[in-house]
N, C-alpha and C positions, 0 to 999 in steps of 0.2 A: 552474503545473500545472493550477489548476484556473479557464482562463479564460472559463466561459460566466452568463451571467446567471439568474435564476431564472425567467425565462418560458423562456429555451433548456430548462431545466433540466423545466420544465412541460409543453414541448411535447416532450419525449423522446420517439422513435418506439417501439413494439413492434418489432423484428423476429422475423421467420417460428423457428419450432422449428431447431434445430440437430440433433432425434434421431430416427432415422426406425426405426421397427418393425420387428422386435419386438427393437431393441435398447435397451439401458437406457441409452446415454451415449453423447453423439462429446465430442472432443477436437482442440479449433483450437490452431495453432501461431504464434508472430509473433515476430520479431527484429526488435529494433529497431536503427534508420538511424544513430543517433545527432545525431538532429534537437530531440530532446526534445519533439517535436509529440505532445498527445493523436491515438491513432489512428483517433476519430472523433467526431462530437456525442454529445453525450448520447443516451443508447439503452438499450433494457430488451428481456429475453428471458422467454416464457412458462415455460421450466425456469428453475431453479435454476439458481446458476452458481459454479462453484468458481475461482479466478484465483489462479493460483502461478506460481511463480516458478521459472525451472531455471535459468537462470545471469544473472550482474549482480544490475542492479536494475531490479524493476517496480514502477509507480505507478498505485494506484488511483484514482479520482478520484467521490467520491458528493457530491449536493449539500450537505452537510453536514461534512465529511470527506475527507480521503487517507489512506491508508495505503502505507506503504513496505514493501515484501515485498523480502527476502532470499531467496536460493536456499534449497530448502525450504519456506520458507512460504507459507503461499497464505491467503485471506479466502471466505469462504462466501457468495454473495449469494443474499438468496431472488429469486423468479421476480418479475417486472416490477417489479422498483427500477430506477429508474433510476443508468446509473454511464457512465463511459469508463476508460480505461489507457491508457498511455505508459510507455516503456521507454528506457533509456537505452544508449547506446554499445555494442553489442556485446551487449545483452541479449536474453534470450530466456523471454518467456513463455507462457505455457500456460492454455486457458479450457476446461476440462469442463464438458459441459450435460447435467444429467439431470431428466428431470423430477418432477414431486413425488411423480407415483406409484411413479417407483422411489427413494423413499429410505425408509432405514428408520423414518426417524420426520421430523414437519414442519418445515422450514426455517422459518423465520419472522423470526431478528433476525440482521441482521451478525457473522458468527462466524469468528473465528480457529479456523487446524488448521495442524499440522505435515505437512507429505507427505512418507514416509516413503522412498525412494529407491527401493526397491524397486519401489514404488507408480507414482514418479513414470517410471521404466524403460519399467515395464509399461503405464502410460498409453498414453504414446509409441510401445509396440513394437506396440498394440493398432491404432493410429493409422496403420500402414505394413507390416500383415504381414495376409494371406488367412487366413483358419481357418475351420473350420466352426462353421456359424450359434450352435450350439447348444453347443457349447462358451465363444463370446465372449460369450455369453449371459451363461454360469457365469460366467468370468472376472470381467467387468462387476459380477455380482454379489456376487464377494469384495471386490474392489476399493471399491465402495459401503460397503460395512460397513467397511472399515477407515478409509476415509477420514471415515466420520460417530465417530470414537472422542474423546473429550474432546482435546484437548487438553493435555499436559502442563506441570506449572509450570516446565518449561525454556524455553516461549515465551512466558514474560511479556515486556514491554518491548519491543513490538511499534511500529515508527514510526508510530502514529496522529497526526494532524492535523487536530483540529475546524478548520471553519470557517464562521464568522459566516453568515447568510443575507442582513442587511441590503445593498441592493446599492448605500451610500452610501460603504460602506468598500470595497468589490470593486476597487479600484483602489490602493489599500493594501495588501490582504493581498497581491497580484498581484504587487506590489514588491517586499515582503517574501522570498513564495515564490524570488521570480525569482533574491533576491540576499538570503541569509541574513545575508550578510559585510560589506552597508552600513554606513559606518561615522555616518550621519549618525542624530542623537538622535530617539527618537518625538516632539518636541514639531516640529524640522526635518521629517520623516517627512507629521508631520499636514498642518502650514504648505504643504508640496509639493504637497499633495491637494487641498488648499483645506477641513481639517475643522477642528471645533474639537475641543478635548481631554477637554471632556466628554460631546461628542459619539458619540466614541469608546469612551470607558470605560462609558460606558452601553450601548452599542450590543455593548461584548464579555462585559460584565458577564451580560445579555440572553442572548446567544446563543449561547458558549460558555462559562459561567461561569467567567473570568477576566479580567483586567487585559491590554491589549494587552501589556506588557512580559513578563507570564508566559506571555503567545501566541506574540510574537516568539523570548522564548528557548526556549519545546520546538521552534519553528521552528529556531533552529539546533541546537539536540541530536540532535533528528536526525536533523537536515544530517551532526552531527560523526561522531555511529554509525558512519553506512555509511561515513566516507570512512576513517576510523581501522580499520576493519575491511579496508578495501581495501587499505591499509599505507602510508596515506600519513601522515609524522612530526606527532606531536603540536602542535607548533609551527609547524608548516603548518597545519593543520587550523584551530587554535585562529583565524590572520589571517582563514581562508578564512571559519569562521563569528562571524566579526564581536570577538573578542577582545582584546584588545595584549597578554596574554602566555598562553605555554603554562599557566604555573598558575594563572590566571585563570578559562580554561576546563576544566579538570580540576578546579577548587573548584565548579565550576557540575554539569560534567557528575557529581560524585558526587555533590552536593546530589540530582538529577534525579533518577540510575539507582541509588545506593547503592555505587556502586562507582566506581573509577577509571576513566580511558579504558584502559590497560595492564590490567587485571584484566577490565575488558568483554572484550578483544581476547584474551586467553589461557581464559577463557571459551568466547567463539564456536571457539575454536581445538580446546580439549577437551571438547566438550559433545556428547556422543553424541548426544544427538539435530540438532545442526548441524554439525560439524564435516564431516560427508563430502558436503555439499553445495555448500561452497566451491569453485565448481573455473571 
């Protein structure tokens, strides 16, 4: 997911504003092919950038970082970080660019927000429908205040994915990413790479403070999230990310989230604030 180097990552281009005056925000639309391809190099924008998710799943990608966005939720970037995204099978993303002078208060760190459907409608209907200047003004500027509101503790447990900077292991995590469900051991894993073992555990200890093994497994948790949330049987899931049995990985996945994969999934099902975004 996230295959570029950290000079790619350094030579990230600015692209040009997305918002032209005197409005406070446009709104890009992308569906993805179902290629799994990031949809372009590394790149940073002088607004703000909000990236949510309207249906499937989207993949953020920061040099440090992805995060997996569900319908519904979306990640906050402040103005010229660099990032990419990718989308899978059938998915459909969504990027709002505002800039810092319209938001109600300063962007500054990587922030989780629930987009409320309403919201997300109305983005979109903003996106494809004439009005007068001065009303999508207003609009624009309800829509900003709702979407800067905390976040609630229904969207804890967000699929975030540190990742290492060192670019010694970049061909390891890349594996990893690529195929949660390898069934071969981290010491086989390293031997592949050509690393050694403590090579590694230094190098994750460093840079994302953990053990590749506690790396590898939120790697596949939340592989297993989104797929058990799509409906596919626990004991599928469990092979797909890397298990040999269903209660194998539902003794992991509660360890992780606090709760079952079944209780996750009946959760996402009645959780007013997710539930109507499934679609």
């Amino acid at each position: 997911m996230n295959s570029y180097s950290q000079a790619e990552w350094e030579a990230a281009v600015l692209q040009p504003s997305m918002v032209v005056a005197p409005y406070l925000m446009g709104t890009g639309v992308v569906t993805g092919d179902g290629s799994g391809r990031l949809l372009s190099p590394p790149h940073s924008h002088p607004d703000a950038m909000l990236a949510w998710c309207y249906r499937g799943t989207v993949w953020v990608s920061l040099q440090d970082a992805i995060w997996r966005l569900a319908p519904g939720q979306g990640v906050w970037i402040p103005a010229h970080t660099p990032h990419t995204t990718g989308h899978e099978r059938d998915s459909v993303g969504c990027y709002t660019y505002i800039p810092d002078g319209g938001l109600l208060s300063p962007l500054e760190d990587i922030t989780r927000v629930l987009v409320p459907r309403a919201v997300q409608e109305m983005l979109l209907h903003l996106g494809t429908t004439d009005m007068d200047t001065g009303l999508r003004v207003r609009v624009q500027a309800v829509l900003i205040e709702m979407l800067q509101q905390p976040a609630p503790e229904a969207a804890a447990g967000w699929g975030e994915v540190p990742l290492p900077a060192d670019e010694r292991v970049r061909a390891l995590v890349q594996s990893v990413l690529g195929d949660p469900g390898d069934a071969r051991t981290a010491k086989e894993l390293f031997a592949a790479h050509g690393l050694h073992e403590r090579t590694v555990l230094r190098i994750f200890l460093r840079d994302v403070g953990m053990t590749f093994g506690q790396w590898r497994t939120g790697v596949r948790l939340t592989q297993g999230a989104r797929l058990i949330v799509d409906g596919i049987p626990v004991g599928t899931v469990a092979r797909l990310c890397g298990y040999a049995t269903a209660s194998a990985f539902s003794a992991a996945f509660k360890e992780r989230f606090g709760m079952t994969p079944r209780q996750h999934v009946a959760r996402v099902s009645a959780d007013s604030a997710h539930h109507l975004y499934w679609r």
